[in-house]
Structure formats: C-alpha cells, structure tokens
N, C-alpha and C positions, 0 to 999 in steps of 0.2 A: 399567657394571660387570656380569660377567655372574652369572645368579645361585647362590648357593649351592649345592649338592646337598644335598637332603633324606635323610632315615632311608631313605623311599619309594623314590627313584633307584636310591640302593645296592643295594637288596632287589631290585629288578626287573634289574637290572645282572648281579648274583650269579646271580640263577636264567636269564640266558640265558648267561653265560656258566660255568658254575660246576652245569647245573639240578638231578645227583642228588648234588651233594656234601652231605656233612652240614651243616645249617644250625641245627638247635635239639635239644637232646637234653636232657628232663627226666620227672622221674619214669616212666621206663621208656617213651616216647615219643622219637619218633625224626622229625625233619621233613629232606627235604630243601631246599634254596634254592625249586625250583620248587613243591613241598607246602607250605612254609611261605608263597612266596607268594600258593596259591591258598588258605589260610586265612587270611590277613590280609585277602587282599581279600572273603572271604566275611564275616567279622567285621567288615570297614569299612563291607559294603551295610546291616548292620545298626544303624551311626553314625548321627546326623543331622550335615549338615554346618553349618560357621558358626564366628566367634571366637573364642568361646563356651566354653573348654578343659573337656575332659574329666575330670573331676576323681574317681578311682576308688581304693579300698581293696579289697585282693586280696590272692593267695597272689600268688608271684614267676610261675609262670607264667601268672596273668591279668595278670599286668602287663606281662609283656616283648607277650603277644597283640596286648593294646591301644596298648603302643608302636607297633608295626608295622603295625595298623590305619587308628590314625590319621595316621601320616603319609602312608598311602596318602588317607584322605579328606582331607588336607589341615590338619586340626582340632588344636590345642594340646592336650598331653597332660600331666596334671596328675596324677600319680602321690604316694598318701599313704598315711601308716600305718594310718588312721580313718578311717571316716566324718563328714561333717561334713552339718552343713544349712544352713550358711550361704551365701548365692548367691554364684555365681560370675559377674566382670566380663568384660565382651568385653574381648578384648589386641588388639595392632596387627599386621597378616595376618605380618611374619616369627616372630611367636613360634612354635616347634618344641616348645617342652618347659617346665612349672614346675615348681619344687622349691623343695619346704620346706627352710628351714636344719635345722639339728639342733636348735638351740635351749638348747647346751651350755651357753652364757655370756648367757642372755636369753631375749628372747620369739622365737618362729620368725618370720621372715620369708619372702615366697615370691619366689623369685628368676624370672624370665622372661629364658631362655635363645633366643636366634634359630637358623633353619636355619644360620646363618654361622659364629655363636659354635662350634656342635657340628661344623660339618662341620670349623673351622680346629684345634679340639682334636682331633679323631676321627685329622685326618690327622699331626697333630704326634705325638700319641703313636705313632702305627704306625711312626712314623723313629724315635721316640727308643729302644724297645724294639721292634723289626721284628716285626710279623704280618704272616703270606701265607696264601693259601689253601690250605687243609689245616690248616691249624694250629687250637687247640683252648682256649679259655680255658675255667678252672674259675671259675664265677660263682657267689660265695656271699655275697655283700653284698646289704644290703637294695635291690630294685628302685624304691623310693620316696624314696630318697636316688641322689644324680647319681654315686656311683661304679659300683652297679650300670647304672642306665643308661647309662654312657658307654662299658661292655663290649658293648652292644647296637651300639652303631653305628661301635667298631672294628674290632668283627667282624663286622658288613654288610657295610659299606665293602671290608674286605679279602678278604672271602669267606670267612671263617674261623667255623668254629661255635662253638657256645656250649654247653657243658655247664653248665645250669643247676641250682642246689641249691633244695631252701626252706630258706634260710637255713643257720646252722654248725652241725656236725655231723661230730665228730671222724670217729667212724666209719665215715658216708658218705664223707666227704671222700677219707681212705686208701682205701675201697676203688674211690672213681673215680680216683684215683691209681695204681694198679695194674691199673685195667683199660683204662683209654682212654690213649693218645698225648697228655697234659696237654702243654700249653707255655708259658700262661702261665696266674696264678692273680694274684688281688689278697687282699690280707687286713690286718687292723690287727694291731697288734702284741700283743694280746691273743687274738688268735687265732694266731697263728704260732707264742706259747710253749704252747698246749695242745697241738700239733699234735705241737710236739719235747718234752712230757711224757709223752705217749702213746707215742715211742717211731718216728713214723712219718719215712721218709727220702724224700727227693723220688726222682720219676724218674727217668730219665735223660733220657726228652722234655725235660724242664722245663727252658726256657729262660730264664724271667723271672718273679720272684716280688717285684709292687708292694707295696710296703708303705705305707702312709699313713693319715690319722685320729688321728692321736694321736704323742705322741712315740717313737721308738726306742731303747731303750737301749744303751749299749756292750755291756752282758754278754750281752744277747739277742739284739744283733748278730754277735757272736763265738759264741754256740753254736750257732745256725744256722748259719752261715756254715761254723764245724766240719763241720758236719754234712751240709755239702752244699748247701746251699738258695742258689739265686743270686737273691739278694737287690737290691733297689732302693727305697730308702727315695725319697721325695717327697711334693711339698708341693702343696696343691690347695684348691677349696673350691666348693661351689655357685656361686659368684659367677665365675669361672672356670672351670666348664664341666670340671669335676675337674682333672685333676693341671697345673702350668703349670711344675714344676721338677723334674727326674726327677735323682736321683744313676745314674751308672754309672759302670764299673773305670777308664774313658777320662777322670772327674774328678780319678785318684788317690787316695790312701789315704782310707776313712770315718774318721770322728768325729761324734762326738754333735751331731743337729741338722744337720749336710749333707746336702742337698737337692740340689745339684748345680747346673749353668746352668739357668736357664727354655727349657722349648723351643720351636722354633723360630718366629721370630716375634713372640715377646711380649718385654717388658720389663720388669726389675727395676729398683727404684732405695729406696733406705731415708731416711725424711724424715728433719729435723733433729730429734725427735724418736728416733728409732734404727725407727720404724715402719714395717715392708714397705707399698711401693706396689706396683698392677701396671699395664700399658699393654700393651694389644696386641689382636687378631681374637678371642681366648678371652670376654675379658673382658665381664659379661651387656650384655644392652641397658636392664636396668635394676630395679628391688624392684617388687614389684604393688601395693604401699600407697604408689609414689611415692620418688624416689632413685636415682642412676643414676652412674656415673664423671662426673670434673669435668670443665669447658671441654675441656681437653687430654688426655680420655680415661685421665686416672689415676685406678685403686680404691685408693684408702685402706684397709687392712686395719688390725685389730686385735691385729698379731701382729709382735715386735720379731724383727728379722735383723742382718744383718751379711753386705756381700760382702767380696771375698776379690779381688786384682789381675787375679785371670783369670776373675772373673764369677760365681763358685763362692756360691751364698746357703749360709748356717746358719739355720735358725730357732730365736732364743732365749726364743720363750715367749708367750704371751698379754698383751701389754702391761696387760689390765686383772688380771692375778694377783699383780704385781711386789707384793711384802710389803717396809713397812720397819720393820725390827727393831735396835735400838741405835744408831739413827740410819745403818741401813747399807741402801743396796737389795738387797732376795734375792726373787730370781726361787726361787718350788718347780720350777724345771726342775734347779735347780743341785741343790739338797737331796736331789730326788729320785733324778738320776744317780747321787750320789754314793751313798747308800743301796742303790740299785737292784744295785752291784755286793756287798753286803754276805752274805757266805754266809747261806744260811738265809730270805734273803729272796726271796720269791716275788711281791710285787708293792707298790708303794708308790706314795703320796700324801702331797703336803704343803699345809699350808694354813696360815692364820692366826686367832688370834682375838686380840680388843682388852684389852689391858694395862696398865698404867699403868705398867710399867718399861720392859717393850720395845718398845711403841706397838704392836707386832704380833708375840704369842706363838707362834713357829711350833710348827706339830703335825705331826706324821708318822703317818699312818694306814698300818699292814703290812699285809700276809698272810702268813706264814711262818714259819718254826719261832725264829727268832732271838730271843734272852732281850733286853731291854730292856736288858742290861749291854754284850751281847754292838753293839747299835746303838749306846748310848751312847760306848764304846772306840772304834769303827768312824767314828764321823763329830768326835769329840775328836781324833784323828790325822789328819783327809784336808781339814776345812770349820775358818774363821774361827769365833771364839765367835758373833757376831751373829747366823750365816746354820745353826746348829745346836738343831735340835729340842730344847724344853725338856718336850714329853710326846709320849707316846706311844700309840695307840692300833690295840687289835688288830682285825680283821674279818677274816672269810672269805674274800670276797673283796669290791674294792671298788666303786665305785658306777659305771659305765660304760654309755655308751645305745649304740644299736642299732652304730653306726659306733666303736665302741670308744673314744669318746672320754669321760674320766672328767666328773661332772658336779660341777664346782667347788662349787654351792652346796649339793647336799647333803652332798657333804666338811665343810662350814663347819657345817652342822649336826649333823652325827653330833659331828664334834671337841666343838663346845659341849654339847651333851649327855654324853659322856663326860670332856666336866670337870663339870659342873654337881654 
C-alpha cells in the first residue's frame, strides 16, 4: 500500500507548484507557499527529531508554525491549550498529529491521529465542500483542538491560504470579511449568532460556512441563512479526524440535527442502542492512554442518531444527557430546540437535577429578555408535560469552552445552586 502523504508533501508540493501564491496570512504577516516553506524548514532545523511528539502551548500562530515544522522533521505534533510537565510517551512512527478531546463530557483524552487518517479527511472534505488554489479560509478556531488544524492541511493539500485569527473576534473577523476574497470559514454556532447580532453579512466570495461543535438551531439556521450565509452544519470529532458528515442543499431540505451523508469513504451505522458508530480511513489509530476502534474498525461514539433511507444521519444528542422525567425519556436537545425558537430568547440550556416526583427535574438556563411567563406559555403549547421545564434560571451568557460546546456539568451545577 502506498504511503500516505504528510502535512510535509503538501507544503513542498504547493510551494513548487503554486511558490508565490498566498500561503499563511496572520497578524499583518503575509507568507507565500515558497516563504512559508523556507520557514518551516528553518523552524524544523531547530526540532530535535524522534517519536517523541511535540507537545506545545502557544498563540495560533506558533502553532499552525510548528504544524508545519514538524511534519517537515517528521516528529508527532502535539498541540494544547497549557502547558503541562508531565512526560510525553514515544507513539508509533505514522502518528502525524495529537489532540486533546475537549473534555465537555469528562476527563480529556488525547486522541493519536495517523498521516492516513488526516490526509483521508483533508481530501474527503475538499470534495464534499470544494477548495482550489486561490481560495482562502478564515481560521478562527482554537489551533489546539482538530478543527483548527484540519484547516491547516486542507489548505496545504489544495494550495489554498489561510487567513489565520488569534482566536474570535467579532470585529476582526468583519473586517477580514471585507477586505480579503474569504471563501470558506468554519465556526460553532455561538459564534455565527454574534456575527449576525453585530449586523455583519457575508461576502460574496463566501462560498461555505462549516458549522459544527455544538448543536444548530432552527431559528439560527433560518436567520443566517436569511441573511445570506451559506451554511453547512456537520458532525465531527477528534476521534475522526474533524468533520466525517457534512450537510449540503444536494441532501434536501435542513432540520434540526442533519448532518447530511458521511463523506466519502467512511461509514455510518447506529447500534441497537440508537448510538452513532463510525468505520472508515478518518477514524484515529487510537487514545494515547490505550483504546482504539473494535476488531471490525467501528468507533463507538457517545452521541445518539438516526439515518434516514438515503443515508442522511440526524444527530439527536449526547446519549449520556438523556433526562428521565415522569417516567418519559427527554433529551435537552428537544427542550432546548424548542425554547431556542422562543422570542426573546437568546440562548438556552437544559439540564436536570434529582427529584423525588419527576426523578429528573428538568431546568432551563436562558439568556434573554423573555419573562418566565412568557417561556412557561411558549413550551405549555409546543412540548409534553414530562419533557417541560419546571424552573427556570437566568445567566448572561452560558457556560461554553473554547469549541463552543456548552459544558453539561457546570449547567448541573449552576441549576443546583440556583435552587438551593
């Protein structure tokens, strides 16, 4: 079998054939493929080589640097939010890349992604939403979680640059929106409603705007969408090597939770449990504490779906969220949807605490101007008694880590404290 092409390949690939196009453009720095790759390779003489991953805490552009360093020396690249001092283990020579989970729903684990895994994502995604060279992603995701880096080696691979952020930032963001030829952008869904409360409209470049990390809502699908933003919700995860089911117009009408077919390649199938499995070249080579896909190369996820006759996934939710209240199962996907369209509301959370009537008291954490009457009416008309918030609790805004994905268990704690 021949092998993989590395981050490395790409980059040296691009700068002879592609040498002064733009390749990296951050904080008023400008590289082309060929300048970028005489500073990767200047910053890789400075590596030591070996197993051994590089394990570094940085702004975003010492990280994307060090991407592209090491896969010139060859060396596992181990990008995090912290510093750490705990020793790092030799991995086995195809590791390319590790990354920490987020840690939303647990302890972080660090996932060990192969040159195969990235290069089979890098090129699956550039079919399922098309990059070419010239073309221009807006990179504002954390480089230490796999969705920033997996902007790094779509647009190596394609010859496509990268306009890099440090992180979100409404106002940067519009104005590299109006000054550069954007075409594609990735963002969670808590970034995309600050974007459209600020007022700001996409380009006309803009061909494709991922959205994933978190759930999408109807009404924030439809106000974007109003508004112009061609939008692609999808479903991904460290363990997969980011996105493995992308929606587009070619799946038919959106609804809450379509993700679309898996691309090309991999495979969906939902256990008897209702639990998304995955199969396919994405999927890692395996956890760095040990754990890896079964016999027959299925990942077990923790995340409940549902397909569709023509291969279309939904994802309905965190299998470990399901609340049962009045002896009824309620996912806070359902709750929250349904809230989420509610005027006045600007962003919502549901969770549960321990009852002795309804074995799980659901709570609805807001942000927005909507009076408690005005929710209570709003989900008494649309949701069953079981699956309907019995308090309510107001915050600013709620609790969400770097990838916009909200953190269940400090929901569980804010609630209980605001009963206590």
């Amino acid at each position: 079998m021949q092998a993989a092409h590395s981050l490395a390949d790409h980059l040296q690939n691009a700068a002879r054939s592609h040498p002064d196009a733009p390749a990296l453009i951050a904080g008023g720095q400008h590289w082309s493929f060929a300048e970028l790759l005489a500073d990767s390779a200047a910053l890789a003489a400075t590596l030591a080589a070996g197993p051994r991953p590089l394990r570094l805490a940085g702004s975003s552009l010492e990280l994307a640097r060090h991407a592209w360093a090491c896969a010139l020396k060859n060396r596992p690249f181990w990008p995090v939010d912290r510093k750490h001092s705990s020793p790092v283990p030799n991995v086995a020579p195809d590791i390319a890349l590790i990354i920490s989970t987020s840690g939303s729903e647990g302890q972080p684990r660090a996932v060990c992604l192969s040159r195969a895994n990235l290069e089979a994502a890098a090129a699956a995604a550039n079919r399922r939403l098309p990059l070419h060279p010239g073309d221009r992603w807006l990179a504002c995701l954390p480089l230490y979680h796999i969705g920033g880096q997996a902007i790094l080696w779509r647009c190596t691979r394609a010859a496509a640059s990268v306009l890099l952020h440090e992180g979100f930032d409404t106002t940067a963001i519009a104005n590299d929106l109006a000054a550069h030829p954007v075409s594609h952008l990735s963002l969670v869904p808590a970034m995309l409603a600050r974007l459209l409360d600020a007022g700001i409209r996409p380009p006309a470049s803009l061909r494709h705007v991922l959205v994933g990390g978190a759930a999408l809502s109807l009404p924030l699908y439809e106000r974007a969408s109003a508004a112009g933003w061609p939008l692609h919700p999808s479903y991904g995860m460290s363990e997969t090597a980011a996105q493995i089911a992308t929606w587009t117009p070619a799946d038919g009408p959106w609804h809450e939770g379509l993700v679309g077919r898996p691309l090309d390649g991999n495979d969906i199938a939902i256990a008897a449990d209702g639990r998304i499995r995955i199969r396919g070249p994405q999927v890692m080579a395996g956890y760095l504490d040990g754990g890896a896909p079964d016999a027959d190369g299925w990942l077990p996820t923790g995340d409940l779906g549902r397909l569709d006759t023509a291969g279309r996934l939904t994802v309905l939710g965190r299998a470990d969220d399901m609340l049962i209240s009045g002896g009824r199962n309620v996912h806070p996907l359902e709750v929250e949807s349904c809230l989420a369209a509610c005027p006045g509301v600007a962003d919502v959370a549901v969770t549960g605490l321990p009852d002795t009537v309804w074995g799980d008291l659901i709570v609805a954490l807001v942000a927005g101007e909507a009076s408690d009457a005005t929710l209570n009416g709003w989900v008494v008309e649309r949701l069953p008694s079981a699956a309907r918030p019995r308090r309510f609790v107001r915050l600013a805004q709620l609790p969400r880590n770097a990838t916009g994905k909200l953190e269940r268990g400090v929901l569980r704690r804010l609630a209980a404290e605001a009963g206590a």
